[in-house]
C-alpha positions as a LaTeX table, in Angstrom:
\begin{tabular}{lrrr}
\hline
Residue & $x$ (\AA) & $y$ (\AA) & $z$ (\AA) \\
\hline
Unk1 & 143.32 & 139.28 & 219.93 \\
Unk2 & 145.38 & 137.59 & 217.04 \\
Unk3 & 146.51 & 139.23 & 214.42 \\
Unk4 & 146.49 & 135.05 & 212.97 \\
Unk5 & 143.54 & 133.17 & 210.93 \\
Unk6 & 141.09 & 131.77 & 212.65 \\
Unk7 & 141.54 & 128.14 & 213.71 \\
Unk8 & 138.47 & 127.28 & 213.44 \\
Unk9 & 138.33 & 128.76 & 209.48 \\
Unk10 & 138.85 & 126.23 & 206.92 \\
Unk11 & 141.10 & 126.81 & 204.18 \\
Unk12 & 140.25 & 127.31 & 200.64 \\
Unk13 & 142.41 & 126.49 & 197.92 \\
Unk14 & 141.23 & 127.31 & 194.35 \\
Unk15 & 142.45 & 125.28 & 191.16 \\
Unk16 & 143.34 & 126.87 & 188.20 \\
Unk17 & 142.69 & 126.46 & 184.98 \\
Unk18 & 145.87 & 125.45 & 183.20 \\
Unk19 & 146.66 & 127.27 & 179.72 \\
Unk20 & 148.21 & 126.56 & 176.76 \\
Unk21 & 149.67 & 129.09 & 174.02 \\
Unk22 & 150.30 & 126.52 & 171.82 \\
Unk23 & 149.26 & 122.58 & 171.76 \\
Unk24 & 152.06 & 120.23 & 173.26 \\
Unk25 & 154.43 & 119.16 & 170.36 \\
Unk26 & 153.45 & 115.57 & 168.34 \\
Unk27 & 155.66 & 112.86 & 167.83 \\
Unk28 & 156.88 & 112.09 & 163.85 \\
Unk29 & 154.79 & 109.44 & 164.09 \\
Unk30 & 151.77 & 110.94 & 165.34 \\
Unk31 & 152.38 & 113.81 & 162.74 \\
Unk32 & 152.84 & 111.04 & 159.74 \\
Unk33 & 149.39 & 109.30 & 160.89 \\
Unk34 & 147.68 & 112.66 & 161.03 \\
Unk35 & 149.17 & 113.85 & 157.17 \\
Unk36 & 147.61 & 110.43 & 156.02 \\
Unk37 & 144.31 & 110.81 & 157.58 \\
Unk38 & 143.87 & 114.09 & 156.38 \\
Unk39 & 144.63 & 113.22 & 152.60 \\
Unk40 & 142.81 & 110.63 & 152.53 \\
Unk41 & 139.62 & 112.51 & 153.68 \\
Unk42 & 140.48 & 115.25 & 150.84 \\
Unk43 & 140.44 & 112.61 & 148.14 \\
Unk44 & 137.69 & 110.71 & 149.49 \\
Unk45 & 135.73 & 114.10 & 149.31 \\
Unk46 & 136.70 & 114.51 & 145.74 \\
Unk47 & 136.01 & 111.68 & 145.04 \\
Unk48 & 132.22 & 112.00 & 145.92 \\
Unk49 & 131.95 & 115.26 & 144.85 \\
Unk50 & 129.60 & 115.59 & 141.24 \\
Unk51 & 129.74 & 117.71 & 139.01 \\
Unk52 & 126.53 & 118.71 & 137.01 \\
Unk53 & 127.00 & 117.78 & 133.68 \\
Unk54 & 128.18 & 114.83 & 134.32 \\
Unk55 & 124.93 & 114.07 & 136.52 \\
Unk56 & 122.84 & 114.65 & 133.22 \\
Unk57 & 125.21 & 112.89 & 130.63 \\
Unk58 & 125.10 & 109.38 & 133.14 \\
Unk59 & 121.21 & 109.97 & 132.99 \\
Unk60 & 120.89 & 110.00 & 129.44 \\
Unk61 & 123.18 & 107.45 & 129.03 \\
Unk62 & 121.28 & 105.24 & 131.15 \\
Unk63 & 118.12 & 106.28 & 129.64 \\
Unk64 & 119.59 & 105.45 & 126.16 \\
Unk65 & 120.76 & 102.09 & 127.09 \\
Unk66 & 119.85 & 98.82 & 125.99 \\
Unk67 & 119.69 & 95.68 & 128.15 \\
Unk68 & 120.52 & 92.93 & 126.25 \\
Unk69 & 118.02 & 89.85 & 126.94 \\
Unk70 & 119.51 & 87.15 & 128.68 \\
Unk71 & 119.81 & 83.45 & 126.79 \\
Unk72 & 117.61 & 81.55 & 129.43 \\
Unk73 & 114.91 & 84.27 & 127.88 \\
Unk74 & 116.20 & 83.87 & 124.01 \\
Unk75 & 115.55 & 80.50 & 124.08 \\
Unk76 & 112.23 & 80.93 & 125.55 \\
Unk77 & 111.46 & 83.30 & 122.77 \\
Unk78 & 112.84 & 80.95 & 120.04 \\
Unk79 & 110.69 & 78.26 & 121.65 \\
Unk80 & 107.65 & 80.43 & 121.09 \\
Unk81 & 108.25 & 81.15 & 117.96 \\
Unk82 & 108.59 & 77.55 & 116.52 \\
Unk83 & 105.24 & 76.30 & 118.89 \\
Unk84 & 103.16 & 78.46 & 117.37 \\
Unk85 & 104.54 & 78.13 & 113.55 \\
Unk86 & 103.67 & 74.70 & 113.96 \\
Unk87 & 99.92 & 75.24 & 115.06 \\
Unk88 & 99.69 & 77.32 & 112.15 \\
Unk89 & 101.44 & 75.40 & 109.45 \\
Unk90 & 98.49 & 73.47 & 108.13 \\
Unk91 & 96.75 & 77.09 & 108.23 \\
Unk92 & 99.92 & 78.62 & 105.75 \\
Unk93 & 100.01 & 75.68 & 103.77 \\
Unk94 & 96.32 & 75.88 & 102.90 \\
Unk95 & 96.68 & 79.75 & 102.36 \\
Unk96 & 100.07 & 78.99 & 100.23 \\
Unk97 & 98.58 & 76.21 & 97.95 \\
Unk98 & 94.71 & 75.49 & 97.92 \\
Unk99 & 93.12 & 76.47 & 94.64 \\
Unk100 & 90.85 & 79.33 & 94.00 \\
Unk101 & 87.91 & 77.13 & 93.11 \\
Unk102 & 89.11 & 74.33 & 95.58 \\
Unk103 & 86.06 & 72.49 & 97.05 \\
Unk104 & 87.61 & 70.04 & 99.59 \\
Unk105 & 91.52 & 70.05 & 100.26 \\
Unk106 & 92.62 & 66.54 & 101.62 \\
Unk107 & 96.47 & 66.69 & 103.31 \\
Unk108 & 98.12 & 63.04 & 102.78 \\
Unk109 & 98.63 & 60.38 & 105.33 \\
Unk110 & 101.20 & 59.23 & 106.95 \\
Unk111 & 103.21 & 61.01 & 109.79 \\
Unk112 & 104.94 & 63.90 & 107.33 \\
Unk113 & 102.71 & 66.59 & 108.06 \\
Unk114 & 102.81 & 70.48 & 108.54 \\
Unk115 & 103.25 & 70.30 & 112.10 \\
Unk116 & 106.08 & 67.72 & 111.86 \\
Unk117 & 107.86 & 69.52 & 109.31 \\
Unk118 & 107.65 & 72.98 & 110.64 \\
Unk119 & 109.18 & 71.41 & 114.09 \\
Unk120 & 111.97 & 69.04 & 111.25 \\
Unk121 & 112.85 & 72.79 & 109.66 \\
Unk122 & 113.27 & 74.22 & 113.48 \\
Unk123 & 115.49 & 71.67 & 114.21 \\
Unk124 & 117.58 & 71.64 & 111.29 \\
Unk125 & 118.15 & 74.95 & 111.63 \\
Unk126 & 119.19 & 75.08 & 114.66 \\
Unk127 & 121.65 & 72.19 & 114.34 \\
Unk128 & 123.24 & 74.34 & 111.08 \\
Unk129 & 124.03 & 77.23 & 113.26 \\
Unk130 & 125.67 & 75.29 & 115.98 \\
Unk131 & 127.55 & 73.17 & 113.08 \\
Unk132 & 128.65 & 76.86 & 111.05 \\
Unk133 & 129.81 & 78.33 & 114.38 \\
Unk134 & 131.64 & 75.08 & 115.18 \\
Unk135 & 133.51 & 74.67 & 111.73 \\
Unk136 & 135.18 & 78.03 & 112.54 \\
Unk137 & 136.32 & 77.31 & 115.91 \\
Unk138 & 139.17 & 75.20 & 115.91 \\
Unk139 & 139.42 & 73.75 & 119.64 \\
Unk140 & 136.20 & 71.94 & 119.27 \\
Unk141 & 136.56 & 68.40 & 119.68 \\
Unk142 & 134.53 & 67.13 & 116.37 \\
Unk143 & 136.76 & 67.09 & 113.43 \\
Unk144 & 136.41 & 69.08 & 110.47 \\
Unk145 & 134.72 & 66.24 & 108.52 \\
Unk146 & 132.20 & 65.66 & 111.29 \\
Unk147 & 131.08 & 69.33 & 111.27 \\
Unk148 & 130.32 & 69.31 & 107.34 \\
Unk149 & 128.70 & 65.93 & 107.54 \\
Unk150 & 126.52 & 67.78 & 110.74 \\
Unk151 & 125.58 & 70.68 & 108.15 \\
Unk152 & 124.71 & 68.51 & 105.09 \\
Unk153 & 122.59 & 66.45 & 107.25 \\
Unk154 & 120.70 & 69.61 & 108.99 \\
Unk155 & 120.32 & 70.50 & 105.01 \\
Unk156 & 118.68 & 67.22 & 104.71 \\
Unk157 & 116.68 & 67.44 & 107.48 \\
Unk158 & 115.70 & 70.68 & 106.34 \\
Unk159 & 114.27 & 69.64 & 102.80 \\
Unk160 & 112.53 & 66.63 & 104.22 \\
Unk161 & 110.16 & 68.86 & 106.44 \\
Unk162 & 110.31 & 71.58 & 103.65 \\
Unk163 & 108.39 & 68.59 & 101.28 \\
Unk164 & 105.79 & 68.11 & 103.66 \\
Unk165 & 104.08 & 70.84 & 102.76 \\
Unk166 & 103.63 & 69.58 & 98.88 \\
Unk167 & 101.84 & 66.60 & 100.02 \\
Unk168 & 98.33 & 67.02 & 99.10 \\
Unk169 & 94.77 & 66.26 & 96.93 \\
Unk170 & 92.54 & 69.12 & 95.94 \\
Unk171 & 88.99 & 67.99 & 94.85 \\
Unk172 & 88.45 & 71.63 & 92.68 \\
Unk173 & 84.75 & 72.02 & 90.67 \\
Unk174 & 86.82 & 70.78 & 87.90 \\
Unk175 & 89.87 & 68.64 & 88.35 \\
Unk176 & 91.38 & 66.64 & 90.98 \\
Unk177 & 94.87 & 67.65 & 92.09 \\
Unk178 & 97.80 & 65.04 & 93.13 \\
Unk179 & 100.81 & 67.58 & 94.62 \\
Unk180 & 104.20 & 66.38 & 95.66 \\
Unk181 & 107.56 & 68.28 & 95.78 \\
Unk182 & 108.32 & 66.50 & 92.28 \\
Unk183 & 105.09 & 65.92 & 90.30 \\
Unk184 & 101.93 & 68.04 & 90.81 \\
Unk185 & 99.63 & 65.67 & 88.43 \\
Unk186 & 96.15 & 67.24 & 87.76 \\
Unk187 & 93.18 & 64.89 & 86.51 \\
Unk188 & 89.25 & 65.84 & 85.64 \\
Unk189 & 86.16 & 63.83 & 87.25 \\
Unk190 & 86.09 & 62.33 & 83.69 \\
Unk191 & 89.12 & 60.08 & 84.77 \\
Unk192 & 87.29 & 58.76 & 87.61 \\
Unk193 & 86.51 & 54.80 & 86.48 \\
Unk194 & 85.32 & 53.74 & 89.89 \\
Unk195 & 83.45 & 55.03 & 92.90 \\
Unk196 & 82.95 & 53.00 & 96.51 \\
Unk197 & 80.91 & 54.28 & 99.19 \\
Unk198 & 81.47 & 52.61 & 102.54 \\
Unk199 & 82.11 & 52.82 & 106.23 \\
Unk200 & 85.02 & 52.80 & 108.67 \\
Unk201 & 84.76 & 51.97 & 112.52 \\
Unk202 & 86.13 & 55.08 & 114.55 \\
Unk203 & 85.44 & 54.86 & 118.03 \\
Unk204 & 81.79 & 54.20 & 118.68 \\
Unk205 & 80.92 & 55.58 & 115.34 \\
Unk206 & 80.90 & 54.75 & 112.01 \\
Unk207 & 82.52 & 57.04 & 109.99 \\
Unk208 & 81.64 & 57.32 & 106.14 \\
Unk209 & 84.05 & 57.36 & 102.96 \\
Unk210 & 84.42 & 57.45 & 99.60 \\
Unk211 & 87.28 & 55.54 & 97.55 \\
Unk212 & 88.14 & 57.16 & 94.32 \\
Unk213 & 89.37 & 55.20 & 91.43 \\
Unk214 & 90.91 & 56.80 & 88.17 \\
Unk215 & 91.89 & 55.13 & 85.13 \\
Unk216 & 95.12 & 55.42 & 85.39 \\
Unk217 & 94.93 & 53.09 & 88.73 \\
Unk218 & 95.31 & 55.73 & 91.39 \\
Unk219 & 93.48 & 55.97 & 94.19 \\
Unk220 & 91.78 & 58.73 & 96.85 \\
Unk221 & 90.01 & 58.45 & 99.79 \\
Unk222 & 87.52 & 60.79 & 101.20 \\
Unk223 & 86.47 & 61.26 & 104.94 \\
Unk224 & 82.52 & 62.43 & 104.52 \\
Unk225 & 81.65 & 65.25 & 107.28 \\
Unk226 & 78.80 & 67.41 & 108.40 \\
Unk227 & 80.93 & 70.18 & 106.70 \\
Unk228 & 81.78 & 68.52 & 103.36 \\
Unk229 & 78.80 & 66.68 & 102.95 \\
Unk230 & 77.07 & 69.34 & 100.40 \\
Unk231 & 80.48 & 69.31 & 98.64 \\
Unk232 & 80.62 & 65.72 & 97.96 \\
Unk233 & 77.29 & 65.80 & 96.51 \\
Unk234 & 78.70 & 68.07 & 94.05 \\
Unk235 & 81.38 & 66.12 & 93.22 \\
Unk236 & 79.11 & 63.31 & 92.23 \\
Unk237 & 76.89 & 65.09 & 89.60 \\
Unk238 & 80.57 & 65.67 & 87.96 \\
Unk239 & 81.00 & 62.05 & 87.86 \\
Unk240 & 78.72 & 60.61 & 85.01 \\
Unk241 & 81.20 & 57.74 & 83.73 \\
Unk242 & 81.76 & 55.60 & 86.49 \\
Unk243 & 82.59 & 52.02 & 85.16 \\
Unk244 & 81.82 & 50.82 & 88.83 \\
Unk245 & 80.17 & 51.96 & 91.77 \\
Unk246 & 79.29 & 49.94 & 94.64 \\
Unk247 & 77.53 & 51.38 & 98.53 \\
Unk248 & 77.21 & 49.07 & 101.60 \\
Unk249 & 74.28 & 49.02 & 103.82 \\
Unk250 & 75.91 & 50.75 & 106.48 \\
Unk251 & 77.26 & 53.54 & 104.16 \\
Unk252 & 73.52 & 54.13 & 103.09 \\
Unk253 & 72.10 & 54.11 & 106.93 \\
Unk254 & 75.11 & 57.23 & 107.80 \\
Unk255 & 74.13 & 59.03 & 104.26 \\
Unk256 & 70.82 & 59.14 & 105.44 \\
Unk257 & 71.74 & 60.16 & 109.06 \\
Unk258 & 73.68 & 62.71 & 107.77 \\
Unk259 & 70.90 & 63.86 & 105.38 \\
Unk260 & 72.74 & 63.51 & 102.62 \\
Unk261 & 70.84 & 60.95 & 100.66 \\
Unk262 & 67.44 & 59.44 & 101.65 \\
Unk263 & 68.18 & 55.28 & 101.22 \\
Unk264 & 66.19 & 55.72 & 97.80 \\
Unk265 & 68.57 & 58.26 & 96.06 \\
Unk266 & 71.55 & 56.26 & 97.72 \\
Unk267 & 70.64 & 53.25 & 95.43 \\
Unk268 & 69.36 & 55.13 & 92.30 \\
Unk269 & 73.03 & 56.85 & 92.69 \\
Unk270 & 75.21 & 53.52 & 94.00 \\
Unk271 & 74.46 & 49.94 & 92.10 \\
Unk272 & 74.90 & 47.38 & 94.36 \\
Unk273 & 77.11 & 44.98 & 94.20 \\
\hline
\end{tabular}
């Protein structure tokens, strides 16, 4: 017997589990790194940190606000505006100026009319405002001159499409009514001297008229219609004195188709020429 370990008995070695008290010691730099990180989490957490009341006041202050609309949609807006002022302005002109007892309103010819005014005042005004702004701002490249000469000519434009809506003849049961911007001149059936009845190619059709004469040598022309026919009738039991009245075939064959006149009234009305 041996009082030694067995040969043939392996040895066993256990590792330990190394302590520390206290963790190994950091460099300066290492401790300067660490400082930084650790502030800048602090603030960053202050940062996102909330408090109540100001969680409501940002909620009613973005409740209350107001987002101003951008140009691209101004414009649009301004465009609307002026389109559909000038589909109405022969409706507001007629509302504005056609008489109480006004049987048949008649705008002038020629290409001043409502809608071209209306879209003449637009414009104006829109040129004004560009030359108002511009007169005040003294790194523009037009001259002073060339800004008032751009306001007193928007001004111009202005009053020319204003006048357009003067420009017309009201057949009333008892006057006839001549309006301008300068002379509104007013004249009963009584003045009438001469009355023509005749017909006007328009398209396919023939389109019937009547040519007013007064005494004082100015003339109107009337387009007859399915809707003013019964009015025109009117207007010719109110004109007794004719010196001269005169009806073409054709004029007698669209009175007719129009019921208007039967051929015989036609030429107990009209004396041929």
């Amino acid at each position: 017997m041996t009082n030694g370990k067995n040969k043939d008995d392996k040895e066993k070695v256990t590792l330990g589990q190394e302590k520390f008290e206290a963790p190994l010691p950091l460099s300066k730099e290492e401790d300067q790194v660490d400082l930084k990180l650790a502030k800048d989490f602090q603030e960053e957490k202050k940062k996102n940190v909330v408090e109540p009341d100001q969680v409501l006041v940002k909620k009613e202050e973005k409740s209350m606000a107001f987002k101003k609309p951008k140009k691209s949609q101004m414009y649009a807006l301004l465009a609307a505006l002026v389109l559909i002022l000038v589909l109405l302005s022969e409706t507001i002109r007629r509302s504005m100026f056609r008489a109480e007892d006004s049987l048949i309103f008649v705008p002038k010819g020629g290409v001043l009319i409502p809608p071209v005014g209306t879209a003449m005042i637009a414009a104006a005004l829109i040129l004004f405002s560009i030359a108002s702004i511009s007169l005040f701002n003294k790194r523009g490249k037009l001259t002073r001159q060339q800004k008032g000469i751009a306001l007193l000519v928007s001004i111009l434009i202005a009053f020319i499409g204003f006048t357009s809506y003067f420009r017309y003849v009201d057949f009333t049961e008892t006057k006839l009514i001549d309006r301008s911007i300068f002379a509104n001149r007013e004249s009963t059936y009584l003045d009438v001297s001469e009355v023509h009845a005749s017909t006007k190619q328009e398209g396919e059709n023939n389109v019937l008229y009547y040519r007013y004469k007064l005494k004082s040598g100015r003339e109107y022309e009337l387009k007859v219609t399915e809707e003013n026919k019964d009015k025109v009738k009117l207007i010719d039991t109110k004109i007794k004195n004719a010196d001269k009245r005169s009806i073409d075939n054709h004029a007698i064959q669209e009175m007719d188709r129009l019921e208007m006149y039967s051929k015989d009234e036609a030429l107990k009305l009209f004396i041929l020429e």
